[in-house]
N, C-alpha and C positions, 0 to 999 in steps of 0.2 A: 731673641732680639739683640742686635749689633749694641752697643753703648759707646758714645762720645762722650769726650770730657773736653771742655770749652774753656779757656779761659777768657777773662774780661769780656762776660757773657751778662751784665748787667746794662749794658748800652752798646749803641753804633754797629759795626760788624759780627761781634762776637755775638750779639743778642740775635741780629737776624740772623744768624747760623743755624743757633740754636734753634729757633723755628723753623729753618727751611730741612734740618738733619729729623727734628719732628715727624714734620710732613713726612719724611723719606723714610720712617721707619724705626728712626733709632731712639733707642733711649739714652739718656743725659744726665751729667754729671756738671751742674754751670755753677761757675767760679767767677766769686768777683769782692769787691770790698765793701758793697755797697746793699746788704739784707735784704731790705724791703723792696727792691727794687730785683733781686731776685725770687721774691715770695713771688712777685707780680707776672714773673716771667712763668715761674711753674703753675699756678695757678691758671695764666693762658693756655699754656699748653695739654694741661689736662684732657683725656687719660695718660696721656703719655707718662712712662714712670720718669721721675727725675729728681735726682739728690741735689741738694745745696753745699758749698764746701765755702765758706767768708773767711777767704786769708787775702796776704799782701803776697805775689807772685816775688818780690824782692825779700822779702825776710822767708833763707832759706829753711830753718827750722818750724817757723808756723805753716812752709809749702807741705815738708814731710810730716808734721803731725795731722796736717787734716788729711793727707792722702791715705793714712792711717786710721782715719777713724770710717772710710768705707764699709757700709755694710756690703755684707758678701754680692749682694743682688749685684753692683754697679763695680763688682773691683777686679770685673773680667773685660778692661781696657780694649776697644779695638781701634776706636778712633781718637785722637790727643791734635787739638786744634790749638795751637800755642799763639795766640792772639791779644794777649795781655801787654801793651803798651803805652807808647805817647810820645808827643812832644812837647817842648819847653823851652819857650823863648824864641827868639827868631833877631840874632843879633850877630854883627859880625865878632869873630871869635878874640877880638882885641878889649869888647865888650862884652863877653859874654858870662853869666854868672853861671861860678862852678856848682850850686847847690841845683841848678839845671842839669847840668853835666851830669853830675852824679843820678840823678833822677831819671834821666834818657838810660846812661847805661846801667844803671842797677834793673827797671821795669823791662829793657828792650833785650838786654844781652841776658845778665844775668836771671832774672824773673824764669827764660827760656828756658836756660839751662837747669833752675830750681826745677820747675815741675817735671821738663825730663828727664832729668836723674830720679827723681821719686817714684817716677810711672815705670820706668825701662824695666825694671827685673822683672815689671808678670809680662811686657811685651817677650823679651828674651825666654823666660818661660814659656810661653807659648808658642817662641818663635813664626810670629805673624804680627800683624798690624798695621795703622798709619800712622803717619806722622806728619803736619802740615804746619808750618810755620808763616804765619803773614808778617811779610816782610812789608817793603814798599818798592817803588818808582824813586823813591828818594837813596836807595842804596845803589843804583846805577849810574842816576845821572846827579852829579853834585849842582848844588845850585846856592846864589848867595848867600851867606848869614845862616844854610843848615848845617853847617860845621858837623856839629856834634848828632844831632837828629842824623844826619846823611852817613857818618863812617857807624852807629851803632844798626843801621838796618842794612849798611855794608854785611859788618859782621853777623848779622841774622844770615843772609845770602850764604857766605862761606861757611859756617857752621853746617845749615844745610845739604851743602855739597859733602860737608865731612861726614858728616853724622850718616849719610847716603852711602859711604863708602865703610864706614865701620860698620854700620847694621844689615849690609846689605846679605852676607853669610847666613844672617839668621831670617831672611827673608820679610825684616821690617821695609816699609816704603817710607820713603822721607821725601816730601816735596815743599815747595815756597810759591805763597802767589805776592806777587808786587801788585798793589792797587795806587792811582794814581789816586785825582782829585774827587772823594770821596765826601758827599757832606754828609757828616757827624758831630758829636760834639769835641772832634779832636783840633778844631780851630779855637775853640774856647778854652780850650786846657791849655794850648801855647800861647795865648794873648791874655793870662790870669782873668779869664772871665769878662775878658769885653767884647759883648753880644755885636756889639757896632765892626768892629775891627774883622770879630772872625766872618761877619755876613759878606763882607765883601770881597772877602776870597773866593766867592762864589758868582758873582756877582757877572752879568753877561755871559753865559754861557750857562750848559745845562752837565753838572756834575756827575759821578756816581752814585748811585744810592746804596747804602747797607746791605740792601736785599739782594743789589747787583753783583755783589761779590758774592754774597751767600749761595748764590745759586750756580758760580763759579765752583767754590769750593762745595758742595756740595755733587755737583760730576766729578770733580775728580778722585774725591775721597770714595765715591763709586762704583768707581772702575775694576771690571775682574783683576785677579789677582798677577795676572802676567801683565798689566797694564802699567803704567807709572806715569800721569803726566807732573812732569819734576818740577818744570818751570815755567811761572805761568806772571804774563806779564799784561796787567790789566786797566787801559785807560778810558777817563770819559771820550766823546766823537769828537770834540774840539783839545782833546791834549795831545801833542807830539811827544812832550818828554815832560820833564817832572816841573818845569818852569816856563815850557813853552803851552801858552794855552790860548787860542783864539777869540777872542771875546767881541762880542757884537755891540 
């Protein structure tokens, strides 16, 4: 049985993953900060085998100690969903507060780079695997007040390419899906929890669902092994770009 290891697999995207890589056969390794809320998730999925790993993707020594503590069953790595993020704030950058700043790029850049430095030596060992990285629609097209949100899923994108070209000898895949407007609770984590605010980001129109991307990434991490979809650029039916959205 193949093994995924998920991050920010307790909510939104990363949870639906985790269930739609279920369904598809694999077993799981779901990462997130939040316990109980991954009990809940293994506990749905059952039989499916599935490890819990409760660190912060930003504190690089709690990533390598719990990648460390794998029992053997789950520490033959094929699939590495690096989906662990967020945003913070939504102000222009004259206004914007740095403990935000810091927060987008410690979870979005750095976070990435903690868990794959920790994974890569058994990929490299084995020379094979994937590696998918959800970025966004926000790293293409800039749009007001995402300053910081927009140049850290930037640099998700270019990593990606890099990372694609270093591993590519050892016959690692490295790919990136950008998702556009997705409803999860990642409106609420940018408007500190004002349920009013983040609803009507949604609001006239019919957005993405979790699952809608899950089932994205879940073809592509599928694909024979001479396959590679790298880039993969995913919007609701009314988004042209990351701020244009057609609303009724």
């Amino acid at each position: 049985m193949p093994i995924a290891f998920v991050t920010g697999a307790s909510s939104g995207i990363g949870r639906a993953t985790a269930v739609a890589l279920a369904q598809a056969g694999f077993g799981l390794v779901v990462c997130g900060r939040r316990p109980e809320r991954l009990a809940e998730l293994a506990a749905e999925l059952a039989p499916t085998p599935v490890h819990i790993l409760v660190f912060d993707v930003r504190d690089r020594a709690a990533t390598e100690a719990a990648v460390a503590t794998l029992p053997p069953a789950f520490q033959a790595i094929d699939v590495l969903i690096n989906n662990a993020g967020g945003a913070h704030g939504l102000e222009p950058i004259q206004h914007g507060n740095p403990a935000d700043w810091d927060a987008m790029l410690d979870a979005n850049v750095r976070g990435l780079l903690h868990v794959t430095h920790a994974l890569l030596p058994g990929f490299t060992a084995r020379k094979g695997g994937f590696i998918l990285n959800v970025s966004s629609v926000a790293g293409r097209d800039a749009y007001a007040n995402g300053n910081v949100y927009c140049a850290s899923k930037a640099a998700v994108s270019m990593l990606t390419r890099t990372m694609r070209l270093d591993l590519l000898p050892l016959r690692i895949r490295v790919a990136e899906i950008n998702p556009g407007a997705v409803e999860t609770e990642f409106s609420e984590v940018r408007f500190k929890g004002d349920k009013a605010r983040a609803a009507k980001v949604y609001d006239g129109f019919q957005p993405l669902s979790p699952q809608d991307v899950a089932e994205v990434i879940v073809f592509m991490v599928t694909r024979p092994p001479h396959v590679n979809l790298a880039d993969v650029v995913l919007l609701a039916g009314a988004q042209g770009a990351a701020s244009i959205i057609y609303r009724e």
